[in-house]
C-alpha positions in Angstrom: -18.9 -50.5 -24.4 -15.5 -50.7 -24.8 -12.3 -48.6 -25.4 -9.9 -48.5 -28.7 -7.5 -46.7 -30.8 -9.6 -44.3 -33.0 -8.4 -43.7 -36.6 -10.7 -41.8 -37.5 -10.5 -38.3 -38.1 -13.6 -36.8 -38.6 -15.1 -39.0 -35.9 -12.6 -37.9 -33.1 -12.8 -34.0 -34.1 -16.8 -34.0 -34.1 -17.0 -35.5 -30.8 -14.2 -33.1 -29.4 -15.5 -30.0 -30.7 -19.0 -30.9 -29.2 -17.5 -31.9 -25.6 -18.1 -29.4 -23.0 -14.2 -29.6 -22.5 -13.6 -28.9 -26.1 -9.7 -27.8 -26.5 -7.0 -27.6 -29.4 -4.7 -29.8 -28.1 -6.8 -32.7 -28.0 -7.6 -32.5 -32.0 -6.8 -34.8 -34.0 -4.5 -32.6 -36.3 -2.6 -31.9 -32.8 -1.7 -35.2 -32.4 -0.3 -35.5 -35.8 1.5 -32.1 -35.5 3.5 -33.2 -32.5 4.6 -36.5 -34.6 7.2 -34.4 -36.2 9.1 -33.4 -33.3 9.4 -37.1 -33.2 7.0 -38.1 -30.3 4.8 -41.0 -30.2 1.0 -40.1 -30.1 -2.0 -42.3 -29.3 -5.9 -41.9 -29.8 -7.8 -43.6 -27.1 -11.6 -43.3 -27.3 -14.5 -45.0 -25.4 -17.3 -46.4 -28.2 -20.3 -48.1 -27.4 -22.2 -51.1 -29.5 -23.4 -48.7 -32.1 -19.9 -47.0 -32.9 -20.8 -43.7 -31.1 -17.5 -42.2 -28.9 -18.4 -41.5 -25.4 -14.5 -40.8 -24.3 -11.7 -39.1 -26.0 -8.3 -39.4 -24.6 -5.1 -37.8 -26.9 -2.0 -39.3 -25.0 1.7 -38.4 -25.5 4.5 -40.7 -24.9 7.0 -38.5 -22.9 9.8 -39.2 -21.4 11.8 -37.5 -18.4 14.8 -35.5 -19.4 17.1 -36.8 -16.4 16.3 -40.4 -16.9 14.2 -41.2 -20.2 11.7 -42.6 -18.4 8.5 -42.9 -20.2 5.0 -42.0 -19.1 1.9 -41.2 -20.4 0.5 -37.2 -20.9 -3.0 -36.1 -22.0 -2.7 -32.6 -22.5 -6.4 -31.1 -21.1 -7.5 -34.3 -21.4 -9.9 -36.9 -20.9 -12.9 -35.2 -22.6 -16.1 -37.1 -21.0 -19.0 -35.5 -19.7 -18.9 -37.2 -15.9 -16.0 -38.9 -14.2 -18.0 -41.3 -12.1 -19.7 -42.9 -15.1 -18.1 -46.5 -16.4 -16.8 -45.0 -19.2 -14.0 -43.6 -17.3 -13.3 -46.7 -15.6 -13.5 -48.8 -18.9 -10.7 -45.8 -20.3 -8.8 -45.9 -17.5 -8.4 -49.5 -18.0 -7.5 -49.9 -21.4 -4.7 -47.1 -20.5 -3.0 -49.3 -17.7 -2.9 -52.4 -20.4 -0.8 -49.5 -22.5 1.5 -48.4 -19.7 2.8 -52.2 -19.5 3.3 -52.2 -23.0 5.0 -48.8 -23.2 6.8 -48.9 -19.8 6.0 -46.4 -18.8 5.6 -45.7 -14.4 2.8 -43.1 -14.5 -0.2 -40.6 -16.4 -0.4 -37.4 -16.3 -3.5 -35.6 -17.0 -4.5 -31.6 -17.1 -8.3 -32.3 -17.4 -9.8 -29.3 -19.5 -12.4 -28.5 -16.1 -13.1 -25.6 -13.7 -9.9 -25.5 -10.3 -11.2 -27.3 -7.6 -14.1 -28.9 -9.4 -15.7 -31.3 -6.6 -16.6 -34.1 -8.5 -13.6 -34.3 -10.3 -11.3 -34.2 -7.4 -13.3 -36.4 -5.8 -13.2 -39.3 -8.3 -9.5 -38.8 -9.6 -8.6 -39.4 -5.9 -10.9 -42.2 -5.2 -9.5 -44.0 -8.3 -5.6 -42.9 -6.9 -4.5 -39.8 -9.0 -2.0 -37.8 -6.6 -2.2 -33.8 -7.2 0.5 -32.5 -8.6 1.6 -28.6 -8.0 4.3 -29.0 -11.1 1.9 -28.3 -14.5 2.9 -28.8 -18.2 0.3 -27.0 -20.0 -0.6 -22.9 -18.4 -3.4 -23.6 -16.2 -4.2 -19.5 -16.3 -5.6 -18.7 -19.6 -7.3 -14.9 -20.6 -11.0 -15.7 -22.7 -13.1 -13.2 -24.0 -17.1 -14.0 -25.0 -17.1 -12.8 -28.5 -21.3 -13.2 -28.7 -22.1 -9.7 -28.3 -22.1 -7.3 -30.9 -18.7 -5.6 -32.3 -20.4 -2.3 -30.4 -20.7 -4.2 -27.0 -17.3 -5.7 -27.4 -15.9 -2.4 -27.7 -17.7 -0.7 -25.1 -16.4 -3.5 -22.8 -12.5 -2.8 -23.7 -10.4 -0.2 -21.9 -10.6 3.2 -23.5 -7.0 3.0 -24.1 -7.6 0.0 -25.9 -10.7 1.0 -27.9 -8.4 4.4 -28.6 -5.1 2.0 -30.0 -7.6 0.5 -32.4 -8.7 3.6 -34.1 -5.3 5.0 -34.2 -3.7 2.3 -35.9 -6.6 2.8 -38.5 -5.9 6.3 -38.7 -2.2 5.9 -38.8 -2.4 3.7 -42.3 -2.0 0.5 -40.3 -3.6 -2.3 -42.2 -4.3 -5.6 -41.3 -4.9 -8.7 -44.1 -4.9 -12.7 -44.1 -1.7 -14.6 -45.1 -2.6 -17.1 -47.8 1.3 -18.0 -48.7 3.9 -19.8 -48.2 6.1 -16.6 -48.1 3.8 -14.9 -45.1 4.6 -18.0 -43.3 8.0 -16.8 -43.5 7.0 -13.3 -42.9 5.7 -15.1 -39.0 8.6 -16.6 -38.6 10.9 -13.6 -39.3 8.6 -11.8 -36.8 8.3 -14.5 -34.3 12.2 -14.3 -34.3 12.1 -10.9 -33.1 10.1 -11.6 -30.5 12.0 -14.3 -29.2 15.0 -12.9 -28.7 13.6 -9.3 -27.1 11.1 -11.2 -24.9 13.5 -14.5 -24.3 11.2 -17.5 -24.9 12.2 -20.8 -27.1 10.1 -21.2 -30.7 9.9 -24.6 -32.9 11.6 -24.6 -36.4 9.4 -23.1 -39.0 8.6 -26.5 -40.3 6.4 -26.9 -37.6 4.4 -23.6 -38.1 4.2 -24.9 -41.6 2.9 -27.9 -40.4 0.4 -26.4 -38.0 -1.2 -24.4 -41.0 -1.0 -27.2 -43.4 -2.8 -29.8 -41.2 -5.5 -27.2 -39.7 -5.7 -25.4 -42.8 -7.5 -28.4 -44.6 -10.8 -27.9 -42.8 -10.3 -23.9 -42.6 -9.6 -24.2 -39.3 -6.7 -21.4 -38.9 -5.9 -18.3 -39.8 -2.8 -16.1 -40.4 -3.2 -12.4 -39.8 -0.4 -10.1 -40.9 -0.3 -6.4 -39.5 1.9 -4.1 -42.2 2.9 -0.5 -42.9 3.8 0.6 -45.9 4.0 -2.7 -46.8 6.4 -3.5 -43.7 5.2 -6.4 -41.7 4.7 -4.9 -37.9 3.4 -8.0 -36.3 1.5 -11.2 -36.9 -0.9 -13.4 -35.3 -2.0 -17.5 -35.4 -5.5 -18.6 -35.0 -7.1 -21.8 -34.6 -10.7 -22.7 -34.5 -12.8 -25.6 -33.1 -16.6 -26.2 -32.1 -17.6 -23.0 -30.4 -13.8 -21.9 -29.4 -10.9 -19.8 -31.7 -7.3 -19.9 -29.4 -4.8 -17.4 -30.3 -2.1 -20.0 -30.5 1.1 -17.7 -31.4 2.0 -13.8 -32.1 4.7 -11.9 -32.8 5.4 -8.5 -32.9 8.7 -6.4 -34.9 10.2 -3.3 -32.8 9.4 -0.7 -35.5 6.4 1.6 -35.5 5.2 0.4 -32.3 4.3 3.5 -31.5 1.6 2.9 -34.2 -0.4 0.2 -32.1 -0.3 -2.4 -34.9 -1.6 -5.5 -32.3 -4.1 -4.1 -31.1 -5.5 -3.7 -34.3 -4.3 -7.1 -35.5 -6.2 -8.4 -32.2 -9.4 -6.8 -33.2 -9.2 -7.8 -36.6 -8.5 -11.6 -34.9 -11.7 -11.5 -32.3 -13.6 -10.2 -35.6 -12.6 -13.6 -37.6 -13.4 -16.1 -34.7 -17.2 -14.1 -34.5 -17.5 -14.2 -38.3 -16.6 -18.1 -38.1 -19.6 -18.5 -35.4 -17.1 -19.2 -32.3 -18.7 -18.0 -28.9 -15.3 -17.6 -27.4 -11.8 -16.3 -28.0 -9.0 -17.4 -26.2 -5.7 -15.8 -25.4 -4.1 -18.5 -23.8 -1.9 -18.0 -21.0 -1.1 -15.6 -18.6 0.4 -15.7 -15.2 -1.0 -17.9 -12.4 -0.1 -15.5 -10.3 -1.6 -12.0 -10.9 1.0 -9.7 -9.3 3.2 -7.2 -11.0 6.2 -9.1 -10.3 5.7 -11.8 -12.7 7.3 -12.5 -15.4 4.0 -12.4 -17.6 2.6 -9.7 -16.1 3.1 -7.5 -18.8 1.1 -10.0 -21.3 -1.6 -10.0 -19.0 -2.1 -6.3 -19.4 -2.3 -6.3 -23.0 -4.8 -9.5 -23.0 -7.3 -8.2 -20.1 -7.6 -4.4 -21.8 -9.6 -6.4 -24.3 -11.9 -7.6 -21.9 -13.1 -11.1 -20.5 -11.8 -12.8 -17.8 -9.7 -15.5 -16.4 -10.1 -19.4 -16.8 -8.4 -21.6 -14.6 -8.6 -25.1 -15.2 -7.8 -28.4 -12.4 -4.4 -29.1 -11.3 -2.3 -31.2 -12.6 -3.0 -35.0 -11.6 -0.5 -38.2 -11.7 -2.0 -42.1 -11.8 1.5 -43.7 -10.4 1.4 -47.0 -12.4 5.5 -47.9 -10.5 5.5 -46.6 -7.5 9.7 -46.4 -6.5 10.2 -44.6 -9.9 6.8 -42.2 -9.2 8.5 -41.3 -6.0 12.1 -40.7 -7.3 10.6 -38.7 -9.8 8.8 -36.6 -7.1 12.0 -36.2 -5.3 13.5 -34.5 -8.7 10.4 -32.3 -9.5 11.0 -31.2 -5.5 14.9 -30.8 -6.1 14.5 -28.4 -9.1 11.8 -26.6 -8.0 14.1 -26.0 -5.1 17.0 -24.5 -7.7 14.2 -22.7 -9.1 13.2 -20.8 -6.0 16.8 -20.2 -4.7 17.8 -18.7 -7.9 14.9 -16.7 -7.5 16.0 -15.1 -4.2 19.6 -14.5 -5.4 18.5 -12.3 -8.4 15.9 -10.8 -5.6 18.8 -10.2 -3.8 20.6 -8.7 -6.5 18.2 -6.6 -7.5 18.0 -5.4 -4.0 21.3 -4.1 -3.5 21.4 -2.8 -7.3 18.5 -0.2 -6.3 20.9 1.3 -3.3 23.4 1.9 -5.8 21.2 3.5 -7.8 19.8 5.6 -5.3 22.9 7.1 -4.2 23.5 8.2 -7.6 20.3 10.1 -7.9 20.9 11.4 -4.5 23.1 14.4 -5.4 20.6 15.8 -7.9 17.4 15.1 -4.9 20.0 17.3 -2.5 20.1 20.0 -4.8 16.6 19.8 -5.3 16.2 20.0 -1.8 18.7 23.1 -1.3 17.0 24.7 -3.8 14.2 24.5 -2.6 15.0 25.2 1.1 16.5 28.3 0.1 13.0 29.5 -1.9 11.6 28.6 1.4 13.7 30.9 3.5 13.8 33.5 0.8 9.8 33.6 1.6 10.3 33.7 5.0 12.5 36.6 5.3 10.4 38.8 2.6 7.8 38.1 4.7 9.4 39.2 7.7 10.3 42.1 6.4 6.4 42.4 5.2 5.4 42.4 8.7 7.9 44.8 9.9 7.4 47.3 7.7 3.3 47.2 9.2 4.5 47.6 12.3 5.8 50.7 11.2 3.4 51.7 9.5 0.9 50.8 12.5 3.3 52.2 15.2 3.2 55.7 13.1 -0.2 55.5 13.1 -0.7 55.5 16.7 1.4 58.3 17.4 -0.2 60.3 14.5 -3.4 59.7 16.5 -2.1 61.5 19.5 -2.9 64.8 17.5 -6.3 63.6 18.0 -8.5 66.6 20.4 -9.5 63.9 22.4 -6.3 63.2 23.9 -5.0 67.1 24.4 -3.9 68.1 28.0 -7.0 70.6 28.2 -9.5 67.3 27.8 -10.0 65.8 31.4 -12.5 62.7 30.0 -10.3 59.9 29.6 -10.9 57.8 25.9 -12.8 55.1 25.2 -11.6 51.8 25.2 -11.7 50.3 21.7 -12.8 47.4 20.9 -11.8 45.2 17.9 -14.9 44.8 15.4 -14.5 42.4 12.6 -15.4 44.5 9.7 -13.6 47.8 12.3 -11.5 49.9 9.1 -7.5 51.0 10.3 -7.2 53.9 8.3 -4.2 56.2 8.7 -4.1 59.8 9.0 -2.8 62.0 6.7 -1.0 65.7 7.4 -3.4 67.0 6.2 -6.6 65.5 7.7 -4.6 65.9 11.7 -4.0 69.9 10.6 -7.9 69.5 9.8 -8.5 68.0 13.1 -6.3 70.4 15.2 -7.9 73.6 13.7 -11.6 72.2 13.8 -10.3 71.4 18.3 -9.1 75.1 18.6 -13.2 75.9 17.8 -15.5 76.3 20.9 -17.9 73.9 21.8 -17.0 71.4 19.3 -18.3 67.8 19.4 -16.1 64.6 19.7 -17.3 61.0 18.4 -15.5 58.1 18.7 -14.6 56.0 16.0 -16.2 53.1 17.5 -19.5 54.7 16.8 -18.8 55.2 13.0 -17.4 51.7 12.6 -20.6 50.2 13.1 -22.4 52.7 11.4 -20.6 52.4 8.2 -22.5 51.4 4.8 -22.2 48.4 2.7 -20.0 50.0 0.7 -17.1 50.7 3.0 -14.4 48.6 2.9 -12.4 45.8 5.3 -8.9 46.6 7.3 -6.1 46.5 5.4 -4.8 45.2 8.5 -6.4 42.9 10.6 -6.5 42.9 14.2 -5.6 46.8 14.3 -7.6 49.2 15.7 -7.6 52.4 13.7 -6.8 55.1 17.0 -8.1 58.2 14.6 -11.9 60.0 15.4 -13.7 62.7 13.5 -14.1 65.7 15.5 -17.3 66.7 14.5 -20.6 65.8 12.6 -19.9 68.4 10.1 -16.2 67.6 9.6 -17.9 63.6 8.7 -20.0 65.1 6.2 -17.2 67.0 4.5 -15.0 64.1 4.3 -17.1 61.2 3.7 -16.7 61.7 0.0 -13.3 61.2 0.7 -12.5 58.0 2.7 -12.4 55.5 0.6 -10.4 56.9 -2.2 -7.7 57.3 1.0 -8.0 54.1 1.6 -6.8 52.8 -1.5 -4.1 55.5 -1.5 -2.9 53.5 1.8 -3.0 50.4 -0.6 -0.5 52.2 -2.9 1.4 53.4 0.2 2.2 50.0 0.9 5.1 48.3 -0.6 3.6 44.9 -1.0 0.6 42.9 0.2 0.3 42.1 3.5 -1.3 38.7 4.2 -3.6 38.6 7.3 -2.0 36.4 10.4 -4.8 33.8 11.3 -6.1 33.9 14.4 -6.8 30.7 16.5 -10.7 29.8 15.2 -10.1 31.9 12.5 -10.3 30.6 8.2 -8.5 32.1 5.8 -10.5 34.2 3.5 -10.4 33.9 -0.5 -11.7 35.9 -3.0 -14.4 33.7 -4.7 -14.0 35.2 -8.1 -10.8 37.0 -8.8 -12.4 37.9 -12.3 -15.4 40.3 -10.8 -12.9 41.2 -8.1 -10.7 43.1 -10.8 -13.3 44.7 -12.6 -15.0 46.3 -9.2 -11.5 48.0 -8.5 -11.4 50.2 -11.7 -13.0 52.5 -9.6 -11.9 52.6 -6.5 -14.7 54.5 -4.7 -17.0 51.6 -5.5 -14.9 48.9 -4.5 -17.1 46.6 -2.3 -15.2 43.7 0.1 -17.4 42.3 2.1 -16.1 39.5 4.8 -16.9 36.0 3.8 -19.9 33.9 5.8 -18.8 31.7 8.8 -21.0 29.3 9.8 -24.0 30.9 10.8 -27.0 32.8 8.4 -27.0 35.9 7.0 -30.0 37.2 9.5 -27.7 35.8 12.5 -25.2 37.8 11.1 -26.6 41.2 10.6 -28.4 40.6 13.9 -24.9 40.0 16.0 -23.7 43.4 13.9 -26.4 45.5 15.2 -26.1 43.9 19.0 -22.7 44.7 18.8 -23.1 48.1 17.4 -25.5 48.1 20.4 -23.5 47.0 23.2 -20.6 49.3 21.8 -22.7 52.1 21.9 -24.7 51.9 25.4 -21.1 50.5 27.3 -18.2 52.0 25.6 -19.1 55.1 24.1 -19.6 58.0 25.8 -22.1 60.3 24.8 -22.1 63.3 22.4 -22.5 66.3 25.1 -22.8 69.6 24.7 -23.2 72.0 27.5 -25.6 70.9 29.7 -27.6 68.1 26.9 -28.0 64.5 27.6 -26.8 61.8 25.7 -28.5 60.7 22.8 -30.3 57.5 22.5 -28.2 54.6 21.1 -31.0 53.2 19.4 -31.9 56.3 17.9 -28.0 56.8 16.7 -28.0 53.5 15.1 -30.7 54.3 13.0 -29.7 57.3 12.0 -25.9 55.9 11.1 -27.3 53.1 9.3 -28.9 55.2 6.9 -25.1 57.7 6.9 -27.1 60.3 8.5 -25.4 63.0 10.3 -25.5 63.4 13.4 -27.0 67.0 13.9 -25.8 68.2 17.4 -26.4 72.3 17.9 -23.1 73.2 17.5 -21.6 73.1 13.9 -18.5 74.6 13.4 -17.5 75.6 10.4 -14.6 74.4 8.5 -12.4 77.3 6.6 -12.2 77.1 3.2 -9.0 76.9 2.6 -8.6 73.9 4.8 -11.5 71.9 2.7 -9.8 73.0 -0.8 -6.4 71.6 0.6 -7.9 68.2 1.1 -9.9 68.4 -2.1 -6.4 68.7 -3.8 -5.2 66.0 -2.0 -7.7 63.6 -2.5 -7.6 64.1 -6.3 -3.6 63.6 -6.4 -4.5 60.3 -4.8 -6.8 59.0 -7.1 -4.7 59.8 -10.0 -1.9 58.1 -8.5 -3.8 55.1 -7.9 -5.9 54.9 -11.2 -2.2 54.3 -12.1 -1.8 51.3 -10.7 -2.7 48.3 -12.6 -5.8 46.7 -12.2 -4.2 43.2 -11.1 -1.6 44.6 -8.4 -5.2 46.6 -6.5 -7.1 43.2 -6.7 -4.2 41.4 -5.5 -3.6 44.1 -2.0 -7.6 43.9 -1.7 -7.2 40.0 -1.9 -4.6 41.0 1.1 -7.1 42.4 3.1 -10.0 40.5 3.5 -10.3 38.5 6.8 -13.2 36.5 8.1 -15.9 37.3 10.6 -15.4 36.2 13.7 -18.6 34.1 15.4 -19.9 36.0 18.3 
């Protein structure tokens, strides 16, 4: 076994595109590519006794810029299957006798492996490679397995991505394979552009000419031209070997890039390399450092929403062949890598004090922003000030109306009874009418007072909430005969006190207490076409429905035994609490002996005013009555 210059083309290409580290730049057409930009170039292969390769090893004769130094670089190279064999020592060898021929004080390799590989660290190091943090060739690349179907590959993009694709199609964006010299120049017009909006250094076009010339004798690349209209929009450069196709160059113009033409010209790119049997597809580089603030970063993007995922290959490795030259070249890499970073931090530090400056410029328009919308905020505040004043009138007149009330003349010597809040307790307001009602109906002998407290937890389902929470409606009915006349008309009243006040009142929330919300404003509107059906019932706390009703009727209970007093008249006992709750549940009147009758005149008057109210409220449109019953809905408070 020993180790030579191979001259043979086909030789070196078959065994590179069957090596597991298989890569572009160690082809032979590579080689001869980077002989016009006047570089030296040197095959090195390991062959046994029968003429078979065993080791391929592309070098470069470089040189370093500050002191034209020469040393030795194998772009992802050596390709051999294990770096302890002999066949890297007999390489290794033969490349030392070359370094004293060429001069040159060191070789630098970028071996085409997985980062932190264990067995090659462990045998560059044992045969004195240094690691070196300063690479040549992207060790970050993007790859994409291209073995699935075009369905799968698809599915696997970003939707965006998958969405760019079709609309370039749909947008008469059309994608076909440059055969000419004259595309050629179409890519290099194209690349141009690129260059100078994105700021990185091209070749001449000769060596794009080159590259397709030399690669495109064994159909081995491919130029792909995305137009409108017959206007080139961008442009992409593919080469293929073994199992692998690398996107080695694109270009993009700046018109119709609202159209999507690369991503389109991708696809049509990953569709090549699967038609041409390749496994994978290779976008080349991309940042080693995956953060926003890199300068790639924005390539990245576009090369992940495709799918795949990163390669990173082994650090860059030195063999020092001169040791004093090896170190003083060190000590350069270290001194520019140092002007590298401190340049860094000034234009961080420029950037930093820029954003201040930009800041204070955009501060006027935030403080106006912020006036603005301080002054909607106190705008609110004050209309709803004057919201809750105005039910303070409203409640204070109320509670003086209520004095009119027989239970509170001089000639009554039983004292009220304490009211207590309920949760669903109504605050309806008296009207003239209804207190000259109540006067005439006291001036009657041996008429019968029941508290309000009694009817609040009497009421039906289909009575209504207070409009105000929190107040306790001071009002009774005189008599059991005076309910019956006016039940008909309660809860049209109430909604005349909805059009009575000037705008919605929203209820102040009580410590323990949620807010209550109409679950569907839609049913809500329809129910208040007509009014006297309007149904608002207080939304469920925690507990069940049974709980509920059962707390409602113990209430009603306790309410009825303790604060109540009973219906008397003359000499009668009270009547049984459970016997009145059953009766008001099912809006029963109470039937006590005396019934004094109620003039005429007197019910046609409230007749007349109960139907001026509903007229004046059908008026109202549907949306302003849901929104003032939205007003008055409050929660039920938990026993």
């Amino acid at each position: 076994m020993e180790a030579r210059i191979i001259t043979d083309r086909q030789q070196w290409n078959e065994f590179v595109a069957g090596a597991e580290q298989c890569n572009v730049t160690q082809s032979y057409e590579w080689g001869q590519l980077l002989k016009t930009l006047d570089g030296e170039v040197l095959y090195v292969g390991v062959v046994d006794d029968q003429g078979k390769m065993h080791a391929a090893l592309l070098l470069l004769v470089s040189r370093v810029s500050v002191s034209k130094s020469v040393y030795f670089y194998a772009p992802r190279g050596p390709i051999l299957d294990d770096p302890d064999s002999p066949v890297m020592t007999v390489l290794l060898n033969y490349v030392k006798a070359l370094a004293r021929k060429y001069h040159a004080f060191m070789l630098k390799i970028e071996p085409g492996v997985a980062d932190n590989d264990a067995k090659w660290l462990s045998a560059l190091h044992r045969r004195g490679f240094v690691a070196n943090p300063e690479a040549l060739h992207l060790r970050h690349e993007w790859v994409l397995d291209v073995r699935p179907d075009e369905q799968a590959l698809l599915a696997a993009m970003r939707k965006t991505w998958r969405y760019s694709i079709r609309l370039a199609s749909r947008k008469d964006v059309t994608v076909r394979r440059g055969e000419s010299l004259a595309d050629i120049d179409i890519f290099y017009h194209i690349l141009q552009t690129t260059s100078q909006r994105d700021t990185f250094m091209i070749y001449d076009k000769s060596f794009y000419e080159q590259l397709v010339e030399l690669y495109g004798q064994a159909q081995n690349v491919a130029l792909f031209i995305a137009e409108y209209k017959g206007q080139a929009l961008g442009a992409a450069l593919l080469v293929k070997m073994g199992h692998w196709c690398w996107y080695m160059y694109g270009a993009s113009s700046n018109e119709h890039r609202d159209r999507m033409p690369n991503h389109l010209l991708q696809w049509t790119a990953i569709r090549w390399a699967k038609e041409q049997g390749c496994w994978y597809y290779n976008f080349r580089g991309i940042p080693d450092v995956l953060e926003e603030s890199q300068p790639m970063w924005g390539v990245y993007l576009f090369k992940s929403g495709f799918g795949g995922y990163a390669m990173r290959s082994l650090e860059t490795h030195d063999l020092p062949y001169n040791p004093i030259l090896y170190r003083l070249y060190r000590g350069w890499l270290d001194g520019r890598s140092w002007l590298k970073d401190l340049r860094a931090k000034r234009q961080n530090k420029q950037l930093e004090t820029e954003k201040p400056e930009k800041q204070s410029e955009s501060e006027p328009i935030e403080t106006e922003k912020l006036s603005k919308s301080s002054t909607t905020q106190v705008n609110t505040e004050l209309k709803q000030a004057k919201q809750k004043e105005r039910a303070e009138k409203q409640l204070n007149r109320g509670a003086d109306l209520s004095r009119t009330n027989p239970i509170h003349r001089e000639g009554n010597t039983k004292q009220p009874p304490q009211q207590q809040t309920s949760p669903i307790q109504p605050a309806r307001l008296q009207s003239k009418d209804e207190q000259q009602a109540d006067t005439n109906i006291s001036q009657e002998p041996k008429s019968s007072q029941t508290s309000l407290t009694q009817l609040a937890h009497s009421q039906s389902k289909d009575e209504q909430p207070s409009l105000q929470p929190g107040h306790e409606n001071k009002s009774t009915y005189a008599d059991s005969q005076m309910q019956s006349a006016v039940e008909q008309t309660n809860q049209e009243e109430q909604s005349a006190q909805i059009e009575a006040q000037p705008e919605p009142i929203q209820p102040q929330q009580q410590p323990g207490e949620e807010s209550g919300e109409i679950e569907n404003p839609k049913e809500h509107i329809e129910t208040t076409s007509e009014p006297e059906h309007i149904e608002l019932q207080p939304e469920p706390v925690t507990h069940s429905a049974n709980e509920d009703s059962e707390e409602h009727l113990e209430t009603s209970e306790e309410l009825t035994q303790e604060k109540v007093p009973a219906l008397q008249t003359g000499n009668e006992s009270p009547e049984n609490p459970k016997e009145h709750r059953e009766t008001t549940d099912e809006n029963v009147p109470l039937e006590p002996k005396v019934q004094p009758a109620i003039s005429k005149q007197i019910q046609e008057e409230l007749e007349d005013e109960d139907d001026a109210r509903n007229e004046e409220t059908q008026k109202l449109p549907r949306i302003q009555i849901a929104q003032k019953h939205a007003s008055a809905r409050r929660p039920t408070q938990q026993k």
